[in-house]
KEVEXTI-442866 format. One record per residue (C-alpha): residue in one letter; x, z, y; residue number from 1. Coordinates in steps of 0.05 Angstrom, whole numbers. Layout:
# KEVEXTI-442866
A | X | Z | Y | NUM
...
END
This chain:
# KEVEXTI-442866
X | -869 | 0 | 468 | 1
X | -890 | 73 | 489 | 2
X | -889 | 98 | 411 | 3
X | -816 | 59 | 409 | 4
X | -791 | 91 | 470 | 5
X | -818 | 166 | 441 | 6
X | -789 | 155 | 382 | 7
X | -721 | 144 | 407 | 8
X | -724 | 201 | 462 | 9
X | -745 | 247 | 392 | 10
X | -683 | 214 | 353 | 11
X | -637 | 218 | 425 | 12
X | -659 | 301 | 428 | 13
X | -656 | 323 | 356 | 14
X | -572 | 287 | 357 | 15
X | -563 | 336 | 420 | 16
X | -600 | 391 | 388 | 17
X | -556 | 386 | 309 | 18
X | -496 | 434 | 308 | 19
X | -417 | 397 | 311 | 20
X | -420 | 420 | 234 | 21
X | -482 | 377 | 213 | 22
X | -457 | 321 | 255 | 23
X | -424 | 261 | 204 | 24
X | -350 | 253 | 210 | 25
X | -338 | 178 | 237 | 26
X | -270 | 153 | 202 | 27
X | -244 | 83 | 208 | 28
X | -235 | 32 | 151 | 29
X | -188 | -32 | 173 | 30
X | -190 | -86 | 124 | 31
X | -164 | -152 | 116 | 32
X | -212 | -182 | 64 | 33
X | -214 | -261 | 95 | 34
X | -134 | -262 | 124 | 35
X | -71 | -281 | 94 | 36
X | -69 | -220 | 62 | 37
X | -131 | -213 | 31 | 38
X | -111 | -222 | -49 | 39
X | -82 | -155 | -46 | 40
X | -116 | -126 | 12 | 41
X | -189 | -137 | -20 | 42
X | -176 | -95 | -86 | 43
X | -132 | -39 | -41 | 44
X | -201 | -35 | 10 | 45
X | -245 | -34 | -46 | 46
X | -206 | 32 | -74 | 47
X | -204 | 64 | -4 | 48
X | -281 | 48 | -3 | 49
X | -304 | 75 | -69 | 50
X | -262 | 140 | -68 | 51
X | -294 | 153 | 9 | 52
X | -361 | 134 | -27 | 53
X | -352 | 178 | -73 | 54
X | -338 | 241 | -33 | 55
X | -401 | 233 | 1 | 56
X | -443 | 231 | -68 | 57
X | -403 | 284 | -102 | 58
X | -376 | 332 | -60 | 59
X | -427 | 325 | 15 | 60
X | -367 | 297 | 41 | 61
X | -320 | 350 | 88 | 62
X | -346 | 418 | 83 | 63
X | -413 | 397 | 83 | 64
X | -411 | 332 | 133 | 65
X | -416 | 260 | 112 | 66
X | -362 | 216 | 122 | 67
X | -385 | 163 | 166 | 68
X | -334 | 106 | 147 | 69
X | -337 | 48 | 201 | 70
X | -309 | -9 | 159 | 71
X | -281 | -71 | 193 | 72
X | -240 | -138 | 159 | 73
X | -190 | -166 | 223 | 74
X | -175 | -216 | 181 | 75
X | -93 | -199 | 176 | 76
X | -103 | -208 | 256 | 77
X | -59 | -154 | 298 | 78
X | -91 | -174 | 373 | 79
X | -167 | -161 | 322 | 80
X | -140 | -87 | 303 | 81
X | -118 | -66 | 363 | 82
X | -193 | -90 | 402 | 83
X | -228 | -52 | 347 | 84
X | -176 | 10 | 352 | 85
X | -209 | 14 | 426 | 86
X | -281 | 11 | 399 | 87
X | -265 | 69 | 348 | 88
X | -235 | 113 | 405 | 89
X | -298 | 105 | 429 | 90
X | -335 | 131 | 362 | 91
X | -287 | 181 | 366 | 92
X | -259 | 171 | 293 | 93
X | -211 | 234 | 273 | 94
X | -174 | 185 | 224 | 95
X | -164 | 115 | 203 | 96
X | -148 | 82 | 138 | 97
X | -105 | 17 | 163 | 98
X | -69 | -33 | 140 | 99
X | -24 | -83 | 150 | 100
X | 57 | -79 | 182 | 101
X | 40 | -114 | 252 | 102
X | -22 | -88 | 275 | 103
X | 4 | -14 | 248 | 104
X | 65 | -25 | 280 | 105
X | 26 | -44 | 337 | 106
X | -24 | 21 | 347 | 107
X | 38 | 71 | 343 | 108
X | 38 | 91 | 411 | 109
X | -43 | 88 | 408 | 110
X | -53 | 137 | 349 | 111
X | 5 | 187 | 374 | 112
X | -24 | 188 | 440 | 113
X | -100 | 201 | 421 | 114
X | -66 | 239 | 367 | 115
X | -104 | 197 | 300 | 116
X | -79 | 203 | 235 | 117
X | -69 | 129 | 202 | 118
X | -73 | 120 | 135 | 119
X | -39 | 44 | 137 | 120
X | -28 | 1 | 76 | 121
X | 42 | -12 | 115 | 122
X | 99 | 19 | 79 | 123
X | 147 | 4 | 144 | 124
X | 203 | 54 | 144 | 125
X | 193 | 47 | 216 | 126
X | 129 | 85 | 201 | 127
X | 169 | 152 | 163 | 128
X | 209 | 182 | 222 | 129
X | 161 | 220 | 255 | 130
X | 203 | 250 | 310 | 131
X | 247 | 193 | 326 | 132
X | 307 | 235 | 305 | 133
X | 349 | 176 | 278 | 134
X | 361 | 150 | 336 | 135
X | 351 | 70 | 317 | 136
X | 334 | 22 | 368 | 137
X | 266 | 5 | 366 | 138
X | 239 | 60 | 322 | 139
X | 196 | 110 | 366 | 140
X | 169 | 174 | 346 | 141
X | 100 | 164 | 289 | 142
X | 80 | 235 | 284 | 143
X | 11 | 202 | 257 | 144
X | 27 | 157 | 213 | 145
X | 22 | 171 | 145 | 146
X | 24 | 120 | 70 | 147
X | 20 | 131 | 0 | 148
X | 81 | 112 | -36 | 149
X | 153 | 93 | -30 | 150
X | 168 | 57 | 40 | 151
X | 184 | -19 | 36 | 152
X | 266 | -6 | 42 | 153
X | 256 | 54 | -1 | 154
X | 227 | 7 | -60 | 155
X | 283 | -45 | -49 | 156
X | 330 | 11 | -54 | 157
X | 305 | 27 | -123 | 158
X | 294 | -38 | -140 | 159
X | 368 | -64 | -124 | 160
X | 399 | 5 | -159 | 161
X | 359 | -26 | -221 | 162
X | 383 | -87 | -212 | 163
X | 463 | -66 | -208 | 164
X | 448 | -28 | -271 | 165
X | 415 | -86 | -303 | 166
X | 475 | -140 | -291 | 167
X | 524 | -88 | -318 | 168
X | 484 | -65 | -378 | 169
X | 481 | -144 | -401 | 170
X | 559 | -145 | -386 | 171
X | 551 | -199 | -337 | 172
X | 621 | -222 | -310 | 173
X | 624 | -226 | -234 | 174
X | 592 | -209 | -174 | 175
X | 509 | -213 | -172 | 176
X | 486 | -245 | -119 | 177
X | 430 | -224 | -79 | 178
X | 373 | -262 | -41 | 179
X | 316 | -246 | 12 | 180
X | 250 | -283 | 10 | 181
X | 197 | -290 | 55 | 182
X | 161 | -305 | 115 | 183
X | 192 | -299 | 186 | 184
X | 143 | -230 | 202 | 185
X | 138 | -168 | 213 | 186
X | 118 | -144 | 137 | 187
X | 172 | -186 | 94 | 188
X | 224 | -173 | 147 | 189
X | 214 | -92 | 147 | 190
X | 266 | -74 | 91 | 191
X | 310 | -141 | 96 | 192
X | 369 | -103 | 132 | 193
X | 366 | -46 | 96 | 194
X | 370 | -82 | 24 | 195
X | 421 | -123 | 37 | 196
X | 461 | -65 | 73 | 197
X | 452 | -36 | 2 | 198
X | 466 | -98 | -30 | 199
X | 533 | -100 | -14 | 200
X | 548 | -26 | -19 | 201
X | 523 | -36 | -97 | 202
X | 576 | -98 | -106 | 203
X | 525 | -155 | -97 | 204
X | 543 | -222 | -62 | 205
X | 487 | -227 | -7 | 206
X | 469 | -294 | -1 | 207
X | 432 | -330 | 62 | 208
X | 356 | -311 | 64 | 209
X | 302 | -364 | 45 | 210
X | 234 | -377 | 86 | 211
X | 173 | -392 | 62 | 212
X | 95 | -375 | 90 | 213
X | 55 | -311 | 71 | 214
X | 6 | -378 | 53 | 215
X | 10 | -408 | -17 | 216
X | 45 | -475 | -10 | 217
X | 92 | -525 | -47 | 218
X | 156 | -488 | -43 | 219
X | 202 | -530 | -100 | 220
X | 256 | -534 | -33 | 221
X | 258 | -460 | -23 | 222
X | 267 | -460 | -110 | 223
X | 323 | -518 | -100 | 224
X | 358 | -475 | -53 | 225
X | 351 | -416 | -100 | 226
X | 387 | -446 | -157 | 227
X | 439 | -484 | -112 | 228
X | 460 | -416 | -83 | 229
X | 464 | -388 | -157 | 230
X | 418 | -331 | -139 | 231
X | 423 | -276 | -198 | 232
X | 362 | -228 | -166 | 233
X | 318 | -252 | -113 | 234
X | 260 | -211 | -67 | 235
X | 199 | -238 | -65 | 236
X | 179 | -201 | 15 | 237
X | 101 | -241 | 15 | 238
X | 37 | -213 | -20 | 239
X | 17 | -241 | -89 | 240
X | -15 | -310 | -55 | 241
X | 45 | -349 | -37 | 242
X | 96 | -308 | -83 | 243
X | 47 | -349 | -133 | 244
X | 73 | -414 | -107 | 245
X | 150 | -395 | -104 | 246
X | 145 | -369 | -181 | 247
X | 104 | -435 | -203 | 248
X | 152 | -489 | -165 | 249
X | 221 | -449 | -196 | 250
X | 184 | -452 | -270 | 251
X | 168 | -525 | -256 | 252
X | 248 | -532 | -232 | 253
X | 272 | -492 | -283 | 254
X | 303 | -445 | -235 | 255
X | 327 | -383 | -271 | 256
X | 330 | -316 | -234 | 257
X | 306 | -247 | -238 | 258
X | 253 | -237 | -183 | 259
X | 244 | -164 | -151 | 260
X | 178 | -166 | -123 | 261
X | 154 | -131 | -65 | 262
X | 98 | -70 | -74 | 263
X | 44 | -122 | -57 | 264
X | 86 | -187 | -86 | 265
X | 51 | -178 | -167 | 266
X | -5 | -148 | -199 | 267
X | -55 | -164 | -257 | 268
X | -88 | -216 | -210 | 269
X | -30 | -256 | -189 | 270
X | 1 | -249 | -266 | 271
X | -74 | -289 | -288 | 272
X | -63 | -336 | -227 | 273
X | 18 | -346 | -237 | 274
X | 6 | -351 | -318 | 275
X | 85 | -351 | -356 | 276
X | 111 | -360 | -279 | 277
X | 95 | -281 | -273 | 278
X | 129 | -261 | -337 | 279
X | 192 | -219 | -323 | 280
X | 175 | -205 | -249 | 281
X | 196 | -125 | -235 | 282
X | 163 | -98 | -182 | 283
X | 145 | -21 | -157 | 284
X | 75 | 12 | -173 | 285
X | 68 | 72 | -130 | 286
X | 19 | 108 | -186 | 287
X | 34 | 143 | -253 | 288
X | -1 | 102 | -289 | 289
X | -30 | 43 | -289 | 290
X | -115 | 23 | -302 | 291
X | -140 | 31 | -375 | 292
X | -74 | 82 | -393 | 293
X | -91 | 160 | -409 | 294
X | -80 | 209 | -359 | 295
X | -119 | 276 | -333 | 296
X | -135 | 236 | -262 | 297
X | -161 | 175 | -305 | 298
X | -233 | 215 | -311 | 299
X | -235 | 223 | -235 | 300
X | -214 | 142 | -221 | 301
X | -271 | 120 | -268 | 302
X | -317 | 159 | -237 | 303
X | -302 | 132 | -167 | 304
X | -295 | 61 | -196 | 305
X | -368 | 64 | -219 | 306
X | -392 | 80 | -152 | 307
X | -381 | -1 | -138 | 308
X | -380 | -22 | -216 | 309
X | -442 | 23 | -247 | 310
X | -432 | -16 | -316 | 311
X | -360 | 10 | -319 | 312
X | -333 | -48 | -335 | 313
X | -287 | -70 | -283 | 314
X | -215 | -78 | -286 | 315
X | -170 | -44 | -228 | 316
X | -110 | -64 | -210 | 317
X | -54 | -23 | -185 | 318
X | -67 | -32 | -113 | 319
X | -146 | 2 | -124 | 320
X | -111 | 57 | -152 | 321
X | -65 | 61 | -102 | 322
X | -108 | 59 | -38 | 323
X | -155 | 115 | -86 | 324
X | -90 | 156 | -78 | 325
X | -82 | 137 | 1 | 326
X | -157 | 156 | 12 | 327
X | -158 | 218 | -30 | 328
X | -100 | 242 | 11 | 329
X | -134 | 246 | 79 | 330
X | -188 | 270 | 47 | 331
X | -159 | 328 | 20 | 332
X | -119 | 337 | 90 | 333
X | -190 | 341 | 129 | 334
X | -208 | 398 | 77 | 335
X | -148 | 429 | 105 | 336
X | -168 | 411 | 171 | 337
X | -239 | 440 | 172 | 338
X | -221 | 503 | 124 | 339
X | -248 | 569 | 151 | 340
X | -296 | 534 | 203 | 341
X | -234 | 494 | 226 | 342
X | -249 | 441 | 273 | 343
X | -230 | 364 | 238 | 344
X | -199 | 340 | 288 | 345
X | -136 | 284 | 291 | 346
X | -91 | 343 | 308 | 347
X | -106 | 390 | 249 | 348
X | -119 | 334 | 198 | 349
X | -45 | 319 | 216 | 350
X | -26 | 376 | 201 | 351
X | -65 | 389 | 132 | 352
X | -14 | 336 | 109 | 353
X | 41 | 387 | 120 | 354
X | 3 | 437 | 82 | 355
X | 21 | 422 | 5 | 356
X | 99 | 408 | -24 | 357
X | 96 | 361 | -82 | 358
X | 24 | 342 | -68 | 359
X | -22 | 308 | -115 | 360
X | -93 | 301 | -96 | 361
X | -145 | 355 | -138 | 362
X | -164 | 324 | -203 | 363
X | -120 | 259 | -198 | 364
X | -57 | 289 | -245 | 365
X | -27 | 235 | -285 | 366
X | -56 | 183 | -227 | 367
X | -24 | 197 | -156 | 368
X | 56 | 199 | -157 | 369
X | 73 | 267 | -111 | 370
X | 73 | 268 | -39 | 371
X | 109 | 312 | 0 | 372
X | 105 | 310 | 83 | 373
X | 141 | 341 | 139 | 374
X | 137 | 348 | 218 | 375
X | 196 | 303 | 223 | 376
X | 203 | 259 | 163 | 377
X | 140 | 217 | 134 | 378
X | 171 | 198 | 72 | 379
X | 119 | 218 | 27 | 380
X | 163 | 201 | -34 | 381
X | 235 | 178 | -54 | 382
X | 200 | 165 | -131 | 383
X | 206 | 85 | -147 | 384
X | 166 | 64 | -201 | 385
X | 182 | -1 | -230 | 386
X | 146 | -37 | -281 | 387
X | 151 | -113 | -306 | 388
X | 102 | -162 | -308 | 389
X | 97 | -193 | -380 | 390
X | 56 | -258 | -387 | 391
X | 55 | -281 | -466 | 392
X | -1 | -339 | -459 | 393
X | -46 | -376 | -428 | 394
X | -88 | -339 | -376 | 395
X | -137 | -388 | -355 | 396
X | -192 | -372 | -412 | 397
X | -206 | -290 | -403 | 398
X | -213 | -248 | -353 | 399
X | -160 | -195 | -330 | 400
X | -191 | -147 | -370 | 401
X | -192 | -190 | -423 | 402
X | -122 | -209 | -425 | 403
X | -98 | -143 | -421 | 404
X | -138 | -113 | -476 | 405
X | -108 | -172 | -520 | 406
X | -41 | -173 | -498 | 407
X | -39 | -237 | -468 | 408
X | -15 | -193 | -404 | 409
X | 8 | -126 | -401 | 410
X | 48 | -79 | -343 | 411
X | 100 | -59 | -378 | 412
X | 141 | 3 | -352 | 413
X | 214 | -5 | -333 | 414
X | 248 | 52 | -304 | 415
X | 245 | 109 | -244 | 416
X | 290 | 112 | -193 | 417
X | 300 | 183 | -158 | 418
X | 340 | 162 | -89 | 419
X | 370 | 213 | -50 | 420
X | 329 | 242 | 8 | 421
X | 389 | 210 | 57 | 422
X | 380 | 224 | 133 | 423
X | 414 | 155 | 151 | 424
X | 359 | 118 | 104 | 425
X | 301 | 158 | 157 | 426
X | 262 | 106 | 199 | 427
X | 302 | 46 | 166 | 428
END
């Protein structure tokens, strides 16, 4: 017990003797690996992981301190994030990597007032008006919030512009008509009001939304309603899981109807779970590329990818690369932050994301879309990717890597959307 007690009392002094600049940077990680989000938010946290990983290993971490990354899966749970947002204050993190629309949502006022730059896997709009200029009831000023990508009413926006060109360029007759999917919640429900406000600016008939759980389910009623309405494009709001469900029960009832999904609605998992369901879905990738296609940053992805995968043989989907992207960003902000002996701390980090115009993280060209930040608008990018999700065969024999080295699947790009910067689209 005496040698123990030394021991610690040597370990206690030599943490009080070590210089701030030797000290490792605590950052927080929230994940939802086990919660109702989990198919997308497992591959999204396991990109955020490696690329933090691999900082460490390649580059010391920031200016020569280690990233201490305090990981933690709340299990899709808001009341869960914000208890362990109090536990980080106390490990004094300078940054988080979050997550989901609720809890984000949530830890606004937190992270502005402790003045924490969050990294969330929410693309709220809520989330891009950083001084709570436009004015719109319930949005409040989220000077620290940052995400990678197009917001959630940003990638409808792009999605529904597609979609008007698309019924015109088959010389459809009529109105299209317009539908909203998806759970009663926080995350589905963010860009509702603002796509069907542009729904009917574009000419589209917006029909009645349509329920269902962000759980897989039987949801043939919800694909019954579909084709009773005469839905022409419909948005799938969920992640992959129960968007699964709806795409099965509407091939089973033959329900024709071009879905739009959401950024987390499709990848290369849920087009091997879906199988011929998936085929035809368009959705928005927030990268320039997709896993396995050529570009400068591709060298730089595999690298961190073998951090977790030393064979190299792993397939990522787009929502690795995308929260490599997210990750690579605050990174390269807390370089900012500590340049010159700067202190990293929430307020410079911050900051660092204000420093670059047209921003793509250092040796990731080709990989991570632009981002450009200000002081009073957060919306990284206006840039919608869309791709569609083709599904030629049978998926159940093959891996994903498999079936999209033969074909069976492939991402197949559709168009980019370039929407106007519009102050009245800020925060909404």
């Amino acid at each position: 017990m005496f040698a123990r007690k030394t021991i610690l009392a040597a370990a206690g002094a030599l943490s009080i003797v070590l210089p701030a600049a030797a000290q490792p940077i605590p950052v927080g990680h929230l994940m939802d690996n086990s919660g109702a989000t989990s198919d997308v938010g497992v591959p999204y946290g396991e990109g955020v992981r490696d690329a933090l990983n691999w900082v460490n290993a390649t580059r010391n971490g920031i200016n020569g301190r280690r990233l201490n990354v305090l990981g933690f899966d709340y299990g899709y749970q808001a009341p869960r994030a914000v208890s362990q947002y109090q536990a980080w204050s106390r490990d004094r993190v300078v940054a988080i990597q979050g997550w989901g629309t609720a809890d984000t949502e949530a830890l606004v006022r937190f992270v502005t007032r402790d003045r924490i730059p969050f990294i969330s896997g929410s693309y709220s709009a809520a989330l891009t008006d950083a001084g709570a200029r436009s004015g719109r009831q319930g949005v409040e000023a989220a000077p620290y919030n940052f995400f990678y990508g197009p917001s959630y009413s940003d990638a409808l926006r792009g999605m529904l512009i597609w979609a008007k060109q698309d019924w015109e360029s088959r010389n459809q007759q009529g109105r299209p008509k317009y539908v909203h999917m998806g759970a009663n919640h926080p995350y589905p429900n963010s860009p509702k009001e603002a796509g069907e406000t542009l729904a009917r600016e574009l000419g589209f008939d917006v029909l009645p939304a349509i329920q269902f759980a962000l759980t897989p389910g039987d949801y043939t009623a919800q694909c019954l309603t579909l084709r009773q309405q005469g839905a022409n494009y419909a948005y799938l709001g969920n992640t992959a899981g129960s968007n699964i469900s709806v795409l099965r029960a509407c091939q089973t009832a033959g329900v024709q109807v071009q879905f739009l999904g959401n950024v987390w609605g499709m990848d290369e998992n849920a087009m091997k779970a879906a199988g011929t369901a998936a085929n035809g879905v368009v959705f928005p990738v927030r990268t320039a590329t997709v896993w396995g296609q050529d570009a400068p940053g591709m060298q730089a992805l595999r690298a961190i990818s073998r951090t977790s995968d030393q064979a190299g043989m792993a397939y990522r989907p787009v929502h690795y690369l995308a929260g490599v992207c997210a990750a690579m960003l605050m990174v390269e902000a807390m370089d900012t932050a500590g340049a010159n002996g700067g202190a990293i701390d929430g307020t410079r980090i911050r900051d660092g994301f204000y420093a670059r115009q047209n921003w793509v993280p250092a040796g990731f060209d080709g990989v991570c879309v632009p981002s450009t930040f200000t002081a009073t608008d957060h919306r990284g990018t206006m840039r919608v990717g869309l791709y569609r999700a083709r599904v030629s065969g049978d998926t159940s024999n093959g891996t994903v890597a498999e079936l999209m080295q033969n074909g069976t699947m492939r991402l197949e790009p559709v168009t980019t959307i370039n929407l106007d910067r519009r102050n009245d689209w800020l925060g909404w």
